[in-house]
C-alpha positions as CSV (number, residue, x, y, z in Angstrom):
1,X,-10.2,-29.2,10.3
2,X,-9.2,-25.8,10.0
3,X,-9.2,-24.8,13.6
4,X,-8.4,-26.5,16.8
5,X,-12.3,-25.7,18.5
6,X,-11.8,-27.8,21.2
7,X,-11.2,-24.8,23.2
8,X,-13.5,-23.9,25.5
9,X,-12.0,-20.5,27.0
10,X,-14.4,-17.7,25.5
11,X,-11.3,-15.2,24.9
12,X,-9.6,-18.0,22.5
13,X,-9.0,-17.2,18.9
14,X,-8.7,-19.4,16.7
15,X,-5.4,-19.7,14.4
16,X,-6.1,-21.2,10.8
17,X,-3.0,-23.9,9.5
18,X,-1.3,-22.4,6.8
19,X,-3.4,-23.5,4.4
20,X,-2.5,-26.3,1.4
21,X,-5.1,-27.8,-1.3
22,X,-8.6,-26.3,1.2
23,X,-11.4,-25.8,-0.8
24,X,-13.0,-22.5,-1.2
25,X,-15.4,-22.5,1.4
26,X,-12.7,-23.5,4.0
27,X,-10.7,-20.7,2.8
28,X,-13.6,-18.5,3.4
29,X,-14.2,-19.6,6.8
30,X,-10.1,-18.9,7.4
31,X,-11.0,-15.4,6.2
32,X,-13.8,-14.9,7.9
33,X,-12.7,-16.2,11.8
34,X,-9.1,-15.6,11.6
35,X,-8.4,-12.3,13.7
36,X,-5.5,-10.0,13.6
37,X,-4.5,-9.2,17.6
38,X,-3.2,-5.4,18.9
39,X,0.0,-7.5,19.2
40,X,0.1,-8.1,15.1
41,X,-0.7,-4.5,14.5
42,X,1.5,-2.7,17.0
43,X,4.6,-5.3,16.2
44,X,4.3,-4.8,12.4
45,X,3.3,-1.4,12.4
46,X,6.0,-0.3,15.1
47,X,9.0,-2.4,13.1
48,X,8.1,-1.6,9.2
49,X,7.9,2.3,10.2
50,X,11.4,1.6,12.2
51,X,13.1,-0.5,9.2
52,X,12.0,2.3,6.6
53,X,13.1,5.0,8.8
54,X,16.4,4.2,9.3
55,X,16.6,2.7,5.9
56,X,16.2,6.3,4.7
57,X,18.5,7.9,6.6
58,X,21.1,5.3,6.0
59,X,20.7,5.8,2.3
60,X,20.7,9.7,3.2
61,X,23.5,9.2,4.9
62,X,25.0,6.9,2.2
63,X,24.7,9.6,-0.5
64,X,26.2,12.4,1.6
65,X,29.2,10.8,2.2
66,X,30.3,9.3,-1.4
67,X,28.8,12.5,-3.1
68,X,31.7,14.9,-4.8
69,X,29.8,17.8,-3.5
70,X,28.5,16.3,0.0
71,X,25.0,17.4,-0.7
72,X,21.7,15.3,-0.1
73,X,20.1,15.2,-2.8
74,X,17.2,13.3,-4.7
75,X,19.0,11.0,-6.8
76,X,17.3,8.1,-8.9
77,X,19.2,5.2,-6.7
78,X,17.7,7.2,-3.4
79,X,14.3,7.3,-4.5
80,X,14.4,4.0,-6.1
81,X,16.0,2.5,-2.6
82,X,13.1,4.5,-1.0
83,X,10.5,2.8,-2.8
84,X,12.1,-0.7,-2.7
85,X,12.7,-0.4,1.1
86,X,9.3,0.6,1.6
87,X,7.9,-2.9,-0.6
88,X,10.3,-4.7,1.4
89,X,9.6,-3.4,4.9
90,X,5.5,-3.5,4.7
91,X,5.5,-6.9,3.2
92,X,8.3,-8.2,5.0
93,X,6.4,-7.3,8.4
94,X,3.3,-8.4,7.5
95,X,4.1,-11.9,6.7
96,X,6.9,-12.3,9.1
97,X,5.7,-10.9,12.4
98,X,2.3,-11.0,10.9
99,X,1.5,-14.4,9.2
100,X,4.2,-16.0,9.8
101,X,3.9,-15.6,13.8
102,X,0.3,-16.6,13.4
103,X,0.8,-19.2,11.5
104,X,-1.9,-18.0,8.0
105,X,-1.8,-18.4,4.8
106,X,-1.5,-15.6,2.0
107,X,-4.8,-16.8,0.8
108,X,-5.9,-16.9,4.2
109,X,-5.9,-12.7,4.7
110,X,-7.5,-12.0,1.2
111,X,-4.9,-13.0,-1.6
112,X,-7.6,-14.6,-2.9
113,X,-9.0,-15.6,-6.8
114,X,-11.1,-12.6,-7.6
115,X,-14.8,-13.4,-8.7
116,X,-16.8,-12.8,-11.1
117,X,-16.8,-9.6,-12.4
118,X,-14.8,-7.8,-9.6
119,X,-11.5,-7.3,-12.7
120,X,-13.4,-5.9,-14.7
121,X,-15.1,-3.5,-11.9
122,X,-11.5,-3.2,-9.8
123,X,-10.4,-1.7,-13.8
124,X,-13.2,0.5,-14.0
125,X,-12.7,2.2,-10.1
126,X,-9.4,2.5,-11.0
127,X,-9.8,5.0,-13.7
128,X,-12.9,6.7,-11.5
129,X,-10.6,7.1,-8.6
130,X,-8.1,9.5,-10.7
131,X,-10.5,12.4,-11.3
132,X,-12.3,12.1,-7.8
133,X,-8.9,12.0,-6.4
134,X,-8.0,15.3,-8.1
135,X,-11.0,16.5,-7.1
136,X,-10.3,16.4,-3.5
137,X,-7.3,17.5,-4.1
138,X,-8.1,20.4,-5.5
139,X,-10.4,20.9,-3.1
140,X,-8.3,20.9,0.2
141,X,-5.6,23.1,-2.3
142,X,-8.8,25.7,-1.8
143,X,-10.0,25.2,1.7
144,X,-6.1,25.4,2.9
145,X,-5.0,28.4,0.6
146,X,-2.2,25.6,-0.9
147,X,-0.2,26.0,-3.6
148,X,-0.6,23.4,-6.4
149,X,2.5,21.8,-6.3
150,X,3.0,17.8,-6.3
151,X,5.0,17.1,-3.5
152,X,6.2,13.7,-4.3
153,X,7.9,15.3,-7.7
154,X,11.4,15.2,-6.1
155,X,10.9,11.8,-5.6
156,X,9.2,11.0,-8.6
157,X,11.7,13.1,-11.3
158,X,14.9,12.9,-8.6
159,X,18.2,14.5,-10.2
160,X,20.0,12.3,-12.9
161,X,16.6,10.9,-14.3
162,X,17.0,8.6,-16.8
163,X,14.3,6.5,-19.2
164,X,16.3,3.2,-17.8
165,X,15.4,4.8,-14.3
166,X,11.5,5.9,-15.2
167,X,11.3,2.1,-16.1
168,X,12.4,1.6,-12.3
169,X,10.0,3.9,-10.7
170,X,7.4,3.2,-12.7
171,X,7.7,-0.7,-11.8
172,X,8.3,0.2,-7.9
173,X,5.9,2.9,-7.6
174,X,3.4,1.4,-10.0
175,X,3.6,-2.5,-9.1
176,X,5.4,-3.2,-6.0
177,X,4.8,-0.4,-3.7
178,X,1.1,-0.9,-4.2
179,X,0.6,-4.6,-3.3
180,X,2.7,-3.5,-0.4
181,X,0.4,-1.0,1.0
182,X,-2.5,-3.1,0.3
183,X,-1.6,-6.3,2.1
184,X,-0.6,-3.9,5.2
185,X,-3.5,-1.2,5.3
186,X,-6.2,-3.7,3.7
187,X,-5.1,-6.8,4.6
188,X,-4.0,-5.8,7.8
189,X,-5.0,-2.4,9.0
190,X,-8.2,-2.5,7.7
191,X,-9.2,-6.0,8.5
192,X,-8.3,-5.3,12.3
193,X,-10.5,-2.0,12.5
194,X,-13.4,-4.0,10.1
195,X,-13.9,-7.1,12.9
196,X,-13.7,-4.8,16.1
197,X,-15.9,-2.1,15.0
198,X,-17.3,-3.5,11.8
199,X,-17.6,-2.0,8.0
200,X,-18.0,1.6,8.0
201,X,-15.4,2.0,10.9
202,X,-12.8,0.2,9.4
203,X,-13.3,1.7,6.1
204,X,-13.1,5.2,7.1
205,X,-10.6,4.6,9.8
206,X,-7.8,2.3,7.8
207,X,-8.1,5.4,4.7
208,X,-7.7,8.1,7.1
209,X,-4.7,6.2,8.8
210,X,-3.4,5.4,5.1
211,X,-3.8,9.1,4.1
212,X,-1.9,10.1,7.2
213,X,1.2,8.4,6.0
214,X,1.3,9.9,3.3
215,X,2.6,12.9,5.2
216,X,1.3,15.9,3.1
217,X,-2.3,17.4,3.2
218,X,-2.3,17.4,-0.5
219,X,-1.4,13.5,-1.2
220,X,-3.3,12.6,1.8
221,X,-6.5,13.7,-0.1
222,X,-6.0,11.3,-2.9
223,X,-4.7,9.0,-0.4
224,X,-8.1,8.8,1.5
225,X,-10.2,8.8,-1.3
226,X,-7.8,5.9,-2.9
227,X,-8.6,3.9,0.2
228,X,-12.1,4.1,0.5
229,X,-12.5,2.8,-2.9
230,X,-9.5,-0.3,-2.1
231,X,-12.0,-0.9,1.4
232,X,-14.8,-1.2,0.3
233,X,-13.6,-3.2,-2.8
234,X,-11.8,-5.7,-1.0
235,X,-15.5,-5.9,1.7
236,X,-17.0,-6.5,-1.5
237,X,-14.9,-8.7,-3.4
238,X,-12.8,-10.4,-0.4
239,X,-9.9,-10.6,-2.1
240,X,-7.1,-8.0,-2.4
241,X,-6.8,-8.7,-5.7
242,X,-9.2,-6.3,-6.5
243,X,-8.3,-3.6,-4.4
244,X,-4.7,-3.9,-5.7
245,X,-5.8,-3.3,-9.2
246,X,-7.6,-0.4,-8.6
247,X,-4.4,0.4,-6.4
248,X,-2.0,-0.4,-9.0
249,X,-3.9,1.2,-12.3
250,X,-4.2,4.1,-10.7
251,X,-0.7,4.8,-9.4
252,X,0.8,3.6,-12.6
253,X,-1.0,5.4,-14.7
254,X,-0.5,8.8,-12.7
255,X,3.2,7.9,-13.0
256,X,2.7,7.7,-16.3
257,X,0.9,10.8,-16.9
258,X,3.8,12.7,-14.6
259,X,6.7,11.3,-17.0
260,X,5.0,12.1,-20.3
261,X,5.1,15.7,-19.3
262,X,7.9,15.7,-18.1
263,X,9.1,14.3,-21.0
264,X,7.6,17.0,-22.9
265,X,9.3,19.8,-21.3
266,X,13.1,18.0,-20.4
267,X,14.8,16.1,-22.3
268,X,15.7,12.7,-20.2
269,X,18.7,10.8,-21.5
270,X,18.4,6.8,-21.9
271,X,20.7,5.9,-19.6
């Protein structure tokens, strides 16, 4: 047995085992009863936002003092320490405070084989969502009277860029980040919002929230439209397999895009 249903108080919810060698439909019913509490939101939410915070300024901090010229400024260690303290705060959270607490499996919340077709379709959103996103973007760039600048350049092409460092940021920003972001606003975020107030709710309520911390107007566009498509793919597929792909494709090859033109403009030694 999955679940311990001898309970008879009404306000019970059930915690799944952590599951080992359950069959697919067991897994499913994991997924489908298992329920994320205010607690596991708050506590996650609350201590990843605290961890990357002070992380930040830390590193900040870090920099400023063993710098020759006691400036803050973007380096490639910074922003790779950024993105690396952002994988390991979200995911961190999530499983310790989260899963962990609650005692669920990874497969349990939607790390999950993907079926069918869903790779092939999570491939083909991915490449959709990069011209939609710009779209928006442009878009609130015209509603807002915006200049079209990318705001996460600094971070993206930080001072002392190297290829050795691209390979970094590309892997961070690309690979890790993602999964990060997906297994807290889909597998966490969304999921809570989805079995309170259902599909639509939780889809348009988890991208908004996911847009918002982004922290610029601009992002935040591609940021919501990004979500919407990772909601309603992992609804569809129920697994975040397929919402990370979309997730990863698409930030990778944007990353790409950005360094290839840099490339073509600066000349960014090896090492």
């Amino acid at each position: 047995m999955i679940y311990n249903i001898q309970n008879n108080d009404p306000s019970y919810t059930p915690e799944p085992e952590v599951a080992g060698g359950l069959s697919d439909s067991q897994l499913e019913l994991a997924r489908d009863n298992f329920r994320w509490h205010w607690s596991d939101v708050a506590l996650t939410s609350v201590v990843s936002v605290v961890i990357m915070l002070a992380g930040v300024a830390g590193f900040a901090l870090l920099q400023h003092t063993f710098s020759a010229s006691h400036e803050i400024t973007t380096s490639t260690l910074l922003s790779a320490a950024t993105l690396g303290l952002e994988f390991v705060a979200l995911v961190g959270c999530v499983y310790l405070l989260g899963m962990r607490r609650r005692h669920v499996s990874w497969r349990a919340v939607g790390l999950r084989h993907i079926p069918g077709k869903w790779p092939l379709i999570a491939l083909g959103l991915s490449l959709l969502i990069i011209p939609v996103g710009a779209l928006a973007t442009y878009a609130v760039v015209l509603i807002f009277k915006l200049p079209l600048v990318n705001a996460q350049l600094p971070t993206l092409a930080p001072h002392g860029l190297s290829w050795l460092g691209v390979g970094v940021l590309i892997f961070l920003g690309g690979i890790a980040v993602p999964f990060a972001e997906e297994l807290f606003f889909r597998g966490l975020i969304y999921t809570f919002l989805r079995q309170r107030w259902g599909v639509w709710v939780g889809v348009l309520a988890s991208s908004l929230i996911f847009a918002i911390a982004h922290m610029n107007v601009m992002i935040g566009a591609m940021a919501f439209c990004l979500g919407l498509f990772c909601a309603f793919t992992y609804e569809r597929s129920k697994s975040l397999w397929a919402s990370y792909i979309i997730h990863a494709v698409s930030n990778t090859l944007k990353l790409v895009f950005v360094y290839v033109m840099l490339a073509s403009t600066t000349h960014i030694p090896l090492f």
